[in-house]
C-alpha positions as protocol buffer text, in pm:
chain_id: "A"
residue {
  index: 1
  type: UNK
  ca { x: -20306 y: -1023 z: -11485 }
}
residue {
  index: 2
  type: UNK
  ca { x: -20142 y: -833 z: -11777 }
}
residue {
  index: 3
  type: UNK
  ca { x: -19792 y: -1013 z: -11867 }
}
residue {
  index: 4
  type: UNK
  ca { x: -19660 y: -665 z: -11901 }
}
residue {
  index: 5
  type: UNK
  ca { x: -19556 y: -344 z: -11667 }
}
residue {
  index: 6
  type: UNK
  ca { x: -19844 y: -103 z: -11724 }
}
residue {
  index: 7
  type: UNK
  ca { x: -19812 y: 173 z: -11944 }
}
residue {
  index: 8
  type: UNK
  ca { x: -19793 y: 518 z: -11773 }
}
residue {
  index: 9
  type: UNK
  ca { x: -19669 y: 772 z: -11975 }
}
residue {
  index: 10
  type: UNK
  ca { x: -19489 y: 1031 z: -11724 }
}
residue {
  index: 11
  type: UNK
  ca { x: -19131 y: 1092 z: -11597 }
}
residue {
  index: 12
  type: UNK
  ca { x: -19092 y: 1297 z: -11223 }
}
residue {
  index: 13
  type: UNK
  ca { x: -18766 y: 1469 z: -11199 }
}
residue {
  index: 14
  type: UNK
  ca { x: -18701 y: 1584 z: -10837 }
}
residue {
  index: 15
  type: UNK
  ca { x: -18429 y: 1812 z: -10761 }
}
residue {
  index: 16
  type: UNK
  ca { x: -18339 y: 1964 z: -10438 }
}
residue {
  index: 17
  type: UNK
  ca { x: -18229 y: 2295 z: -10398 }
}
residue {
  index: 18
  type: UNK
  ca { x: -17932 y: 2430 z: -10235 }
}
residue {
  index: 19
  type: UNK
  ca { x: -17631 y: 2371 z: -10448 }
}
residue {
  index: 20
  type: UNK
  ca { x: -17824 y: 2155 z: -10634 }
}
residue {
  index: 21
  type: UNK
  ca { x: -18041 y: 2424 z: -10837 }
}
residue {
  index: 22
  type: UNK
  ca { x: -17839 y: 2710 z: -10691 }
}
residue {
  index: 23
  type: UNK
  ca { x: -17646 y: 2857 z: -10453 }
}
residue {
  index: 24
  type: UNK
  ca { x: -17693 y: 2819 z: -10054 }
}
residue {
  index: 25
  type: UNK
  ca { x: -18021 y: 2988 z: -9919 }
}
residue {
  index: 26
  type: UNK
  ca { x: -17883 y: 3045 z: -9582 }
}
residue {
  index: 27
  type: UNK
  ca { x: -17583 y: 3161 z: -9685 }
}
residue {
  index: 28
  type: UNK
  ca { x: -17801 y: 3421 z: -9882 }
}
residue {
  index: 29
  type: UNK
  ca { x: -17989 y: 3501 z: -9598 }
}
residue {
  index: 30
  type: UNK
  ca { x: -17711 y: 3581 z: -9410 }
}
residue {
  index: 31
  type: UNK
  ca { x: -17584 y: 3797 z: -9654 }
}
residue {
  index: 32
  type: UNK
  ca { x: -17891 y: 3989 z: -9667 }
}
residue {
  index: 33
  type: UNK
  ca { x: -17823 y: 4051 z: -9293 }
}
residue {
  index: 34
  type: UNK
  ca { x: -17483 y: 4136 z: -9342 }
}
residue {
  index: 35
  type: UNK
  ca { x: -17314 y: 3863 z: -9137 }
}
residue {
  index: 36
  type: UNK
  ca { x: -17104 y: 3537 z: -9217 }
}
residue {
  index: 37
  type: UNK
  ca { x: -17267 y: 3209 z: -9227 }
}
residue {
  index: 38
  type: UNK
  ca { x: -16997 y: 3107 z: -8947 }
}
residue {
  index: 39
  type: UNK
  ca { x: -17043 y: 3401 z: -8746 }
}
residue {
  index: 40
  type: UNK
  ca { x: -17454 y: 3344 z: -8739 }
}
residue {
  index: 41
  type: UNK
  ca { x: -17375 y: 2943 z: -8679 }
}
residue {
  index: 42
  type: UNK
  ca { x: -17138 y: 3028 z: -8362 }
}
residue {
  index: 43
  type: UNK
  ca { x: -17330 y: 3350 z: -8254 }
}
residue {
  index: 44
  type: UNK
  ca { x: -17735 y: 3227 z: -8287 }
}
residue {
  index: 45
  type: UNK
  ca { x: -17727 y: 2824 z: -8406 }
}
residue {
  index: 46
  type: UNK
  ca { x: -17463 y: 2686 z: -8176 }
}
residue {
  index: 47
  type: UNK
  ca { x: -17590 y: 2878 z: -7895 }
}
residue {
  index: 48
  type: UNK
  ca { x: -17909 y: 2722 z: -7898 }
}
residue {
  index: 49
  type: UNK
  ca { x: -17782 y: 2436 z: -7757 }
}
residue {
  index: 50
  type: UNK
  ca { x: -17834 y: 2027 z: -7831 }
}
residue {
  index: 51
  type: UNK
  ca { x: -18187 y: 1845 z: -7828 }
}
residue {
  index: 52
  type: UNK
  ca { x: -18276 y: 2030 z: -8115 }
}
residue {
  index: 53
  type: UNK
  ca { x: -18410 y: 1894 z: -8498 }
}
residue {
  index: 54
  type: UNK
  ca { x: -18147 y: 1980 z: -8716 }
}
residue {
  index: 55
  type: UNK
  ca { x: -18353 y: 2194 z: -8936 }
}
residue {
  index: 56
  type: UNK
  ca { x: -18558 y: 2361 z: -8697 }
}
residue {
  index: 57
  type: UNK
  ca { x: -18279 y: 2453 z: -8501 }
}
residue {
  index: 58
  type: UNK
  ca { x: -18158 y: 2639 z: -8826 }
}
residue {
  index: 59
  type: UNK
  ca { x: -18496 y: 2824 z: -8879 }
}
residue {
  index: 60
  type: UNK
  ca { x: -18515 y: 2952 z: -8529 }
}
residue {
  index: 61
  type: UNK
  ca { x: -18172 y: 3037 z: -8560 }
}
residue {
  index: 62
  type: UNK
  ca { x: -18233 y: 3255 z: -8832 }
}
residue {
  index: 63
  type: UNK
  ca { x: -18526 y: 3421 z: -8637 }
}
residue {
  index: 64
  type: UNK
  ca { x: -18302 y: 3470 z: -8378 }
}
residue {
  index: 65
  type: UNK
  ca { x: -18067 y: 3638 z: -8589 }
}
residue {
  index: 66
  type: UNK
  ca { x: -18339 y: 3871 z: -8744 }
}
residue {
  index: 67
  type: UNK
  ca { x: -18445 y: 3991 z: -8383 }
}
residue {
  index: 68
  type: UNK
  ca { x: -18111 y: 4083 z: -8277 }
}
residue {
  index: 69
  type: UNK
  ca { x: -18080 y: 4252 z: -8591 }
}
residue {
  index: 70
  type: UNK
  ca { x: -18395 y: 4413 z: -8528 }
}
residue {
  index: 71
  type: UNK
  ca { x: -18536 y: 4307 z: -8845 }
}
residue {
  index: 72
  type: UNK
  ca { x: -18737 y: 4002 z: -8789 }
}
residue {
  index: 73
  type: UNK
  ca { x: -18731 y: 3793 z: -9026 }
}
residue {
  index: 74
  type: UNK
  ca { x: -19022 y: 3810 z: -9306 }
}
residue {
  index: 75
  type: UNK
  ca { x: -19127 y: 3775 z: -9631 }
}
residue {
  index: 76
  type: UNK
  ca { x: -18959 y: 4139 z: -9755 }
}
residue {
  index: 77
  type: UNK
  ca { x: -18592 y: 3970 z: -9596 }
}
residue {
  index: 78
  type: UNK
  ca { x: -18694 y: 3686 z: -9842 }
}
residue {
  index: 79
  type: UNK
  ca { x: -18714 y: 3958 z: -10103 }
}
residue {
  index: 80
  type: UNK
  ca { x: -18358 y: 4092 z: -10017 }
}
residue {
  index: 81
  type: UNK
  ca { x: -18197 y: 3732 z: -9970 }
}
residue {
  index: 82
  type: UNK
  ca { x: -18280 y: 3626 z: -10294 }
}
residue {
  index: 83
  type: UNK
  ca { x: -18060 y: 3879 z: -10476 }
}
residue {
  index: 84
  type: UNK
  ca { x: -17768 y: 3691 z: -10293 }
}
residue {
  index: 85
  type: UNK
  ca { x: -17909 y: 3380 z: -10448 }
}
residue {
  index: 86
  type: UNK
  ca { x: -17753 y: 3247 z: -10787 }
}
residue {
  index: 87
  type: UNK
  ca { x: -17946 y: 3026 z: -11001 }
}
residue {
  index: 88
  type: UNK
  ca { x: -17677 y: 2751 z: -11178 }
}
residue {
  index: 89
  type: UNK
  ca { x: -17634 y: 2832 z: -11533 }
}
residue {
  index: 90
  type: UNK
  ca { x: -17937 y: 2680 z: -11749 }
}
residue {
  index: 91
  type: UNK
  ca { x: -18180 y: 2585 z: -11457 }
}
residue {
  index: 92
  type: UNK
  ca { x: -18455 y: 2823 z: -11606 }
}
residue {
  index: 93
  type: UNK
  ca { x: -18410 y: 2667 z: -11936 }
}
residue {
  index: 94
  type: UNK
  ca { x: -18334 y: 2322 z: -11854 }
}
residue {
  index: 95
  type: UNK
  ca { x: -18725 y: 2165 z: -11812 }
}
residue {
  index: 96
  type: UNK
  ca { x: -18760 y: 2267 z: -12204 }
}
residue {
  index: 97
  type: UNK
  ca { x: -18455 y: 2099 z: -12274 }
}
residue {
  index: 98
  type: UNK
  ca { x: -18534 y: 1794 z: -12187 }
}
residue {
  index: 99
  type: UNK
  ca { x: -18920 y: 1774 z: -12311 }
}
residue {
  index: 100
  type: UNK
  ca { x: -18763 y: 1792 z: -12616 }
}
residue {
  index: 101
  type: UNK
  ca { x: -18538 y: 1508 z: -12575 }
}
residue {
  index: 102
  type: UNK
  ca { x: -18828 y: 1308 z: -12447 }
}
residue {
  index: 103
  type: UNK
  ca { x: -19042 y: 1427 z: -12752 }
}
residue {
  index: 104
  type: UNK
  ca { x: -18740 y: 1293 z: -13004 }
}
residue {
  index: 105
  type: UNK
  ca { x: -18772 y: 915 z: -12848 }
}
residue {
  index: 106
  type: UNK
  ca { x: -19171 y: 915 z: -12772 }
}
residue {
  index: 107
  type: UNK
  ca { x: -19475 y: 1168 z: -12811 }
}
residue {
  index: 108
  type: UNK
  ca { x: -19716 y: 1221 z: -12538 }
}
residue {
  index: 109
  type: UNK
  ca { x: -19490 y: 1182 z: -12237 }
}
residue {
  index: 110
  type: UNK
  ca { x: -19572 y: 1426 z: -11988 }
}
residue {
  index: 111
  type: UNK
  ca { x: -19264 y: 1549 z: -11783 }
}
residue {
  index: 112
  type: UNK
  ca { x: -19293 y: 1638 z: -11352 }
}
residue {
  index: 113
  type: UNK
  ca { x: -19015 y: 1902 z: -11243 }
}
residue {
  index: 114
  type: UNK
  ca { x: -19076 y: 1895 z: -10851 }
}
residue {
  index: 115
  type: UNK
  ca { x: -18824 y: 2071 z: -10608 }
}
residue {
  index: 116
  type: UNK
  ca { x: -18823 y: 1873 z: -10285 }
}
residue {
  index: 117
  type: UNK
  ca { x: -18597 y: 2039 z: -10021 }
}
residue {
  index: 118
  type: UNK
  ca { x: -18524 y: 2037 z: -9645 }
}
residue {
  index: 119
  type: UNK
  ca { x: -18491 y: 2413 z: -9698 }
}
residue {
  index: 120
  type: UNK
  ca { x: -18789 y: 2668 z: -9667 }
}
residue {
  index: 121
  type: UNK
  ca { x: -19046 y: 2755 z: -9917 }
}
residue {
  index: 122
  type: UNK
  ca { x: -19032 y: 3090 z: -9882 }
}
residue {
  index: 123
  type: UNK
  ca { x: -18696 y: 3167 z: -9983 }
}
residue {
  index: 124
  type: UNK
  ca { x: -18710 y: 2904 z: -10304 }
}
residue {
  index: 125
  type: UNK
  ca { x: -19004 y: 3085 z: -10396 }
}
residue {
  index: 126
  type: UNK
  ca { x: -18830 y: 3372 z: -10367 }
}
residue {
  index: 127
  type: UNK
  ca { x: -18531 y: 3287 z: -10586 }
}
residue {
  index: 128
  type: UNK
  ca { x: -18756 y: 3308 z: -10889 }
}
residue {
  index: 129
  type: UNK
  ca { x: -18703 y: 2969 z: -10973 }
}
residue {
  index: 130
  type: UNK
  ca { x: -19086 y: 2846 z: -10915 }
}
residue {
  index: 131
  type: UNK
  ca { x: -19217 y: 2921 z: -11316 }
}
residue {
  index: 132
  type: UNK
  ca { x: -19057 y: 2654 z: -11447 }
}
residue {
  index: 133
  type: UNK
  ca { x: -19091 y: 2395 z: -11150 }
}
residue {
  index: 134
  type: UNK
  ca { x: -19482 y: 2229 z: -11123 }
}
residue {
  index: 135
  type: UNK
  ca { x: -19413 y: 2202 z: -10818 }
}
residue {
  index: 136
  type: UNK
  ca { x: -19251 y: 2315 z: -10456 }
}
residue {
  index: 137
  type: UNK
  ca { x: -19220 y: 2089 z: -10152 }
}
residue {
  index: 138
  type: UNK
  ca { x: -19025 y: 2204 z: -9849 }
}
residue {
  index: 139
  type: UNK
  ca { x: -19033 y: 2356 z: -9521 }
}
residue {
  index: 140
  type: UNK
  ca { x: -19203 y: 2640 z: -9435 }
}
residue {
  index: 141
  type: UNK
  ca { x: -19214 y: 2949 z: -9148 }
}
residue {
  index: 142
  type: UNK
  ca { x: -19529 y: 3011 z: -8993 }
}
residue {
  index: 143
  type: UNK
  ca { x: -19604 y: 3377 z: -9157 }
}
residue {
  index: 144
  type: UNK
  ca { x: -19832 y: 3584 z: -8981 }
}
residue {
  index: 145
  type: UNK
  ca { x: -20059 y: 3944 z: -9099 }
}
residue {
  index: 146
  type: UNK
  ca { x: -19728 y: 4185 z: -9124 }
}
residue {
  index: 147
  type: UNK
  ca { x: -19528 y: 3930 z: -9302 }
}
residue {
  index: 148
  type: UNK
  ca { x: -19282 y: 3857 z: -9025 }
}
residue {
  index: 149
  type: UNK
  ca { x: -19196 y: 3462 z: -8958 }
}
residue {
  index: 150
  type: UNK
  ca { x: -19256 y: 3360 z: -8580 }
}
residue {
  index: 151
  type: UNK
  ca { x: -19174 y: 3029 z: -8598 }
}
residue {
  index: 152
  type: UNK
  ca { x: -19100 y: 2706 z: -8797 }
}
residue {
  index: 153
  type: UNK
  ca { x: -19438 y: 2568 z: -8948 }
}
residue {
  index: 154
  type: UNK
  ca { x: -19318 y: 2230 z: -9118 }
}
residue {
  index: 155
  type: UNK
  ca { x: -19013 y: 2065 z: -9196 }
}
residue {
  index: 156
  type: UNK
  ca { x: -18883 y: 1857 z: -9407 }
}
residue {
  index: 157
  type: UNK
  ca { x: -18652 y: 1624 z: -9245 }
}
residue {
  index: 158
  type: UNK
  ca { x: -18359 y: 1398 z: -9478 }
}
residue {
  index: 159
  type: UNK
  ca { x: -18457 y: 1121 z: -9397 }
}
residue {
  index: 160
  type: UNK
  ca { x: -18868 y: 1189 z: -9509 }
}
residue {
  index: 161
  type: UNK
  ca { x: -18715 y: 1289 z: -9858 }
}
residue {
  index: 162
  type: UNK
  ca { x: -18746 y: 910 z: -9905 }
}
residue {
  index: 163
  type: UNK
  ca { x: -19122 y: 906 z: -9803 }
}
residue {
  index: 164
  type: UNK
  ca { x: -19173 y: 1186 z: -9982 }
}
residue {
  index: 165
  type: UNK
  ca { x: -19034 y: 1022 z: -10342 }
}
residue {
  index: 166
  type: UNK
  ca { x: -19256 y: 698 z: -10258 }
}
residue {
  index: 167
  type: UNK
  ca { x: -19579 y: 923 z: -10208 }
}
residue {
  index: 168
  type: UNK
  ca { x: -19495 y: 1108 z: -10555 }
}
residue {
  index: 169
  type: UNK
  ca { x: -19461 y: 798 z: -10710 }
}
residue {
  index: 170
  type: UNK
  ca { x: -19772 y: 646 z: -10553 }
}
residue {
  index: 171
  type: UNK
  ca { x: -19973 y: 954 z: -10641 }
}
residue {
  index: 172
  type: UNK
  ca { x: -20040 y: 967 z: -10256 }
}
residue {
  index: 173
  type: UNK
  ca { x: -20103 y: 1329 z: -10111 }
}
residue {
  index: 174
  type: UNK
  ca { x: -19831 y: 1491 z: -9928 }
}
residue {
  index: 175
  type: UNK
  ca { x: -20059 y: 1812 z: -9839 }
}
residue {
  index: 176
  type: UNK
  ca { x: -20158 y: 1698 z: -9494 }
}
residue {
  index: 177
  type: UNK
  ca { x: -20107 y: 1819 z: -9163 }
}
residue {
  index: 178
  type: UNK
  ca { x: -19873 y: 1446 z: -9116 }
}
residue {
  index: 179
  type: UNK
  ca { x: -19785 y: 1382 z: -9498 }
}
residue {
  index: 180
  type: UNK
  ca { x: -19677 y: 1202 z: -9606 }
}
residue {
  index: 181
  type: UNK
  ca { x: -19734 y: 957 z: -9312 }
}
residue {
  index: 182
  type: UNK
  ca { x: -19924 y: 705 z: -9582 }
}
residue {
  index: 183
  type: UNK
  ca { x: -19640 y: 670 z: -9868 }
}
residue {
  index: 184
  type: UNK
  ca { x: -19604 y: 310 z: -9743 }
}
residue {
  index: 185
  type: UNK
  ca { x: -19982 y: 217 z: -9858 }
}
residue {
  index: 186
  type: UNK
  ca { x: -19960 y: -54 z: -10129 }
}
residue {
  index: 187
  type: UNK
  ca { x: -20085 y: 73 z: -10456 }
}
residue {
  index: 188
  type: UNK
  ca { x: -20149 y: -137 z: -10787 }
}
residue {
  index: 189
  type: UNK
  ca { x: -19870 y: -64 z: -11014 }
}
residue {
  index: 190
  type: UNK
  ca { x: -20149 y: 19 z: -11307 }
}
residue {
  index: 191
  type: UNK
  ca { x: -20256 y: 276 z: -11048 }
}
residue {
  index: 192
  type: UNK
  ca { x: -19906 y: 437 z: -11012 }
}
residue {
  index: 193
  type: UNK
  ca { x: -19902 y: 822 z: -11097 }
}
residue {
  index: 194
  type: UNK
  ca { x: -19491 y: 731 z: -11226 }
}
residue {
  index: 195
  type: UNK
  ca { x: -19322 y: 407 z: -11176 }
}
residue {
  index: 196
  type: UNK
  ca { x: -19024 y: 431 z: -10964 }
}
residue {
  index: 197
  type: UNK
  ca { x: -18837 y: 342 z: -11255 }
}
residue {
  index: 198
  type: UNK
  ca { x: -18956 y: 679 z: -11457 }
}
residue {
  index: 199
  type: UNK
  ca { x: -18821 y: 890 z: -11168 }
}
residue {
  index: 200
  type: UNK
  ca { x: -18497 y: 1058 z: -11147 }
}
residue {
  index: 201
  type: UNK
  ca { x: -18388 y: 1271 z: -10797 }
}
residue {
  index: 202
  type: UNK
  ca { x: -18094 y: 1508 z: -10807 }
}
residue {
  index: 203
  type: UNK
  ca { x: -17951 y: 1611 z: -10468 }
}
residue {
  index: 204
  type: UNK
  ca { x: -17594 y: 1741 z: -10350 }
}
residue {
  index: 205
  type: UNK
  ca { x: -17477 y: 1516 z: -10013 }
}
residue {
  index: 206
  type: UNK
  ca { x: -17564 y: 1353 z: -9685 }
}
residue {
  index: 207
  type: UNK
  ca { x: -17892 y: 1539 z: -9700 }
}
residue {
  index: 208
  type: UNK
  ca { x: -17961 y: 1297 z: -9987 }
}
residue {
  index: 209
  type: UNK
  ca { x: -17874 y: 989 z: -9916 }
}
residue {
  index: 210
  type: UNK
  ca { x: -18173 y: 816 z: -9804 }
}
residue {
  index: 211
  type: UNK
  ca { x: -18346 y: 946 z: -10148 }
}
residue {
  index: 212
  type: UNK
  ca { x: -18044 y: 809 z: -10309 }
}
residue {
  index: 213
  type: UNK
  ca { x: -18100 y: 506 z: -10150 }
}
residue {
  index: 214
  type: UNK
  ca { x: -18482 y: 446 z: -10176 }
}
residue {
  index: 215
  type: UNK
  ca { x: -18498 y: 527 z: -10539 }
}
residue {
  index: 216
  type: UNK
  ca { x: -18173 y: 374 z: -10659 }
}
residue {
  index: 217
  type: UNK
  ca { x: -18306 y: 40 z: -10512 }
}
residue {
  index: 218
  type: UNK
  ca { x: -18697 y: 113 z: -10644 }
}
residue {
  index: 219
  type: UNK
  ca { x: -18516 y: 98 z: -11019 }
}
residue {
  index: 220
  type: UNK
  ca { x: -18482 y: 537 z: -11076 }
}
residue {
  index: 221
  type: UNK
  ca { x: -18215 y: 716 z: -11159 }
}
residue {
  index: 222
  type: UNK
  ca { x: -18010 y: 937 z: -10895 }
}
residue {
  index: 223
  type: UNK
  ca { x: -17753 y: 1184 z: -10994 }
}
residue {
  index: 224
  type: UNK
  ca { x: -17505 y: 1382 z: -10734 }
}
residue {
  index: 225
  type: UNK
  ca { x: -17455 y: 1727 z: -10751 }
}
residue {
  index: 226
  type: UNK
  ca { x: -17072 y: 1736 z: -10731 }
}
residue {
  index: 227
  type: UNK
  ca { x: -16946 y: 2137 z: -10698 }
}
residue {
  index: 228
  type: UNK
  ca { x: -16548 y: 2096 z: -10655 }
}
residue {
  index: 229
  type: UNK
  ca { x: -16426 y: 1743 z: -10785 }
}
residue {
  index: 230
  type: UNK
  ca { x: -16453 y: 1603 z: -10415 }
}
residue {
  index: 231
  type: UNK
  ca { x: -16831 y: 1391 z: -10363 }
}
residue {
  index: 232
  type: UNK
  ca { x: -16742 y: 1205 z: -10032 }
}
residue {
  index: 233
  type: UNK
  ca { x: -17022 y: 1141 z: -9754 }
}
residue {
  index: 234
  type: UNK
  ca { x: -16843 y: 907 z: -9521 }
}
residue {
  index: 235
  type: UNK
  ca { x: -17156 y: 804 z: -9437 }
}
residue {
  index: 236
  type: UNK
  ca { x: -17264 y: 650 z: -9822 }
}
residue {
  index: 237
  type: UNK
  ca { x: -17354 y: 309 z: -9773 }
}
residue {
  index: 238
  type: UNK
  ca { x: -17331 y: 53 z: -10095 }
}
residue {
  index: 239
  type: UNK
  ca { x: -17709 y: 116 z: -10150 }
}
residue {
  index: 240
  type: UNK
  ca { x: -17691 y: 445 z: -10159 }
}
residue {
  index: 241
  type: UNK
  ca { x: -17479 y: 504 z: -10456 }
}
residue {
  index: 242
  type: UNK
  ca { x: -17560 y: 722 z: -10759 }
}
residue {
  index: 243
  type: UNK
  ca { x: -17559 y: 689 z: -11111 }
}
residue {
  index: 244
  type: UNK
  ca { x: -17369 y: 973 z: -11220 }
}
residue {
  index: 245
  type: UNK
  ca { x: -17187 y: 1289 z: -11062 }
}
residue {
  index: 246
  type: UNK
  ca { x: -17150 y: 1612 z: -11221 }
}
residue {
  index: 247
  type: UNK
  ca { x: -17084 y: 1980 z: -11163 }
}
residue {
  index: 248
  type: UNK
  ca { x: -17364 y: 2230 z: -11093 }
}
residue {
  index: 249
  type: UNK
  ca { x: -17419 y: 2341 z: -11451 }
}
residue {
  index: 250
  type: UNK
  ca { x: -17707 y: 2284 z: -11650 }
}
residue {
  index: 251
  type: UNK
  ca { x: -17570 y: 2482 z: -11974 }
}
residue {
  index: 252
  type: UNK
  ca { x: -17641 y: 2339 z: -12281 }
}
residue {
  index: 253
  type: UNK
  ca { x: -17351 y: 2087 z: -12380 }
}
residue {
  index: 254
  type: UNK
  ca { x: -17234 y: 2077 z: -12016 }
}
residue {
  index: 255
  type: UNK
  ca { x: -17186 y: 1733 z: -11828 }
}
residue {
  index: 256
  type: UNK
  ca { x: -17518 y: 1726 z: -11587 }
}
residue {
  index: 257
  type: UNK
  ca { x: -17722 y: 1834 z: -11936 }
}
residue {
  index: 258
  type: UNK
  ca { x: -17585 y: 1541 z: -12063 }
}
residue {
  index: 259
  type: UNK
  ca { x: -17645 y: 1285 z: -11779 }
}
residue {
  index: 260
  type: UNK
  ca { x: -18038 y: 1411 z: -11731 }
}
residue {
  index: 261
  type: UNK
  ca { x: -18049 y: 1354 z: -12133 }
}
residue {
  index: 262
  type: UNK
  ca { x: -17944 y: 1034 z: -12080 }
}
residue {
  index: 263
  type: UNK
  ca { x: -18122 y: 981 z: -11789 }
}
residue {
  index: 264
  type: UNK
  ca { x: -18460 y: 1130 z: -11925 }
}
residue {
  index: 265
  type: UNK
  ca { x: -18419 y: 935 z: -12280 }
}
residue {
  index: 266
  type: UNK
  ca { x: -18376 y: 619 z: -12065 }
}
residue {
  index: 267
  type: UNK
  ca { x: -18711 y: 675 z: -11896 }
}
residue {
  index: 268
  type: UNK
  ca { x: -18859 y: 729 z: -12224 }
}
residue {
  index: 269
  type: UNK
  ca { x: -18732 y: 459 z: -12459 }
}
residue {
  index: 270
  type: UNK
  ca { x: -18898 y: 224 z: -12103 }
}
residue {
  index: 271
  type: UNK
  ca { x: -19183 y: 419 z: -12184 }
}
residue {
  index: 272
  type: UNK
  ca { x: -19225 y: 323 z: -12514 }
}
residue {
  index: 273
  type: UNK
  ca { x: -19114 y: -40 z: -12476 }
}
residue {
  index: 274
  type: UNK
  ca { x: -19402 y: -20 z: -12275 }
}
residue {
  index: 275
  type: UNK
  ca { x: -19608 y: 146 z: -12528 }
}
residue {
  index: 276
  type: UNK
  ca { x: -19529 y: -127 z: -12751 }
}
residue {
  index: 277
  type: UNK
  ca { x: -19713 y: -401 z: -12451 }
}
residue {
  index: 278
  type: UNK
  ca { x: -20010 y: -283 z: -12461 }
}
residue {
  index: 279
  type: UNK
  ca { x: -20310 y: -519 z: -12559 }
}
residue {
  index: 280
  type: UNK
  ca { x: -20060 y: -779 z: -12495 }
}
């Protein structure tokens, strides 16, 4: 057995994506049908009743909402909801960024930008943000011939954002029908696809926590979207604490640049220590 950690030259940033990337999807889609978010919460999600998932309540909601409106809800509402969607200042740019931060501590270190949201694909997609992201992961609305959504397909729920993190890690698929249902499996650590300790998750609030949690505790890096000055989720336990908070602006110079420079760098100087191991 080596008397070193193995050498794995990668760093996995996951971000979600409401007010983390940008602004509020449903809000957007909302707008798109020309009603408040609180109107369409009292009006269509409240009146749904209790028993329901929290997220699938809000896609069926928003179905609802499209029927009444009698414009189901489909792919060309997508279209028209992502105009009401703002992408925060240097998101597009920000992937670049910070290869070139890594390249300035350590060559050859490839960098993951994954978007893992309890929100729907097809709006994200929509948002134009996907070009610079390798990859999306979130919930999706089953889509059928003409384009209109007839129900939820998958969700993702807050508290699998933490199994979803371990199966990235692990290199364990999370394209099944019950993914990722085996991000528990051991795996070597040689056989990692990033150490947990190369990763870095962004997220906003309590939708986070649990990814907080698991990857603050696995030896990552978690940083908290904070909009207005005032992080607080009541609900934070000790374990769950982040590394840094700062406002939703990824502008060259600006305070979250800074702490995912410093976050990213960190990853990289371990990955060179690392470097320096081998044949040790």
């Amino acid at each position: 057995m080596s008397a070193t950690h193995p050498h794995i030259p990668r760093i996995l940033l996951a971000f979600d994506f409401d007010r983390t990337l940008a602004t509020d999807s449903v809000e957007a889609i909302c707008a798109a049908y020309d009603i408040d978010r609180s109107d369409w919460e009292r009006d269509f999600e409240e009146a749904l009743g209790d028993g329901w998932d929290e997220i699938i309540r809000r896609g069926q909601a928003l179905i609802d909402l499209g029927r009444a409106r009698g414009r189901p809800l489909g792919r060309d509402v997508m279209a028209d909801a992502a105009k009401h969607i703002r992408l925060y200042d240097g998101v597009m740019e920000m992937p670049d960024r910070l290869r070139a931060e890594v390249a300035e501590v350590v060559e050859g270190v490839e960098l993951e930008f994954v978007i893992l949201s309890s929100g729907f694909v097809e709006i994200i997609e929509a948002s134009g943000i996907g070009p610079v992201f390798d990859r999306i992961l979130a919930g999706a609305w089953k889509d059928g011939d003409d384009g209109v959504f007839s129900g939820v397909k998958r969700i993702i729920g807050h508290p699998q954002k933490a199994l979803y993190l371990e199966a990235l890690g692990k290199g364990i698929s999370v394209d099944g029908d019950n993914a990722p249902e085996r991000a528990v499996d051991p795996v070597d650590p040689g056989d990692m696809h990033c150490p947990f300790d190369q990763m870095i998750y962004l997220g906003d609030g309590a939708s986070d926590l649990q990814a907080f949690g698991f990857l603050g505790q696995a030896g990552g890096l978690t940083i908290a979207i904070d909009k207005d000055g005032d992080f607080d989720t009541p609900e934070q336990t000790r374990a769950q604490r982040v590394d840094n908070l700062a406002p939703p602006d990824y502008s060259a110079g600006g305070e979250l640049l800074q702490a995912l420079t410093h976050a990213v760098r960190a990853a990289a100087h371990r990955i060179a220590l690392r470097r320096m191991g081998l044949g040790e």
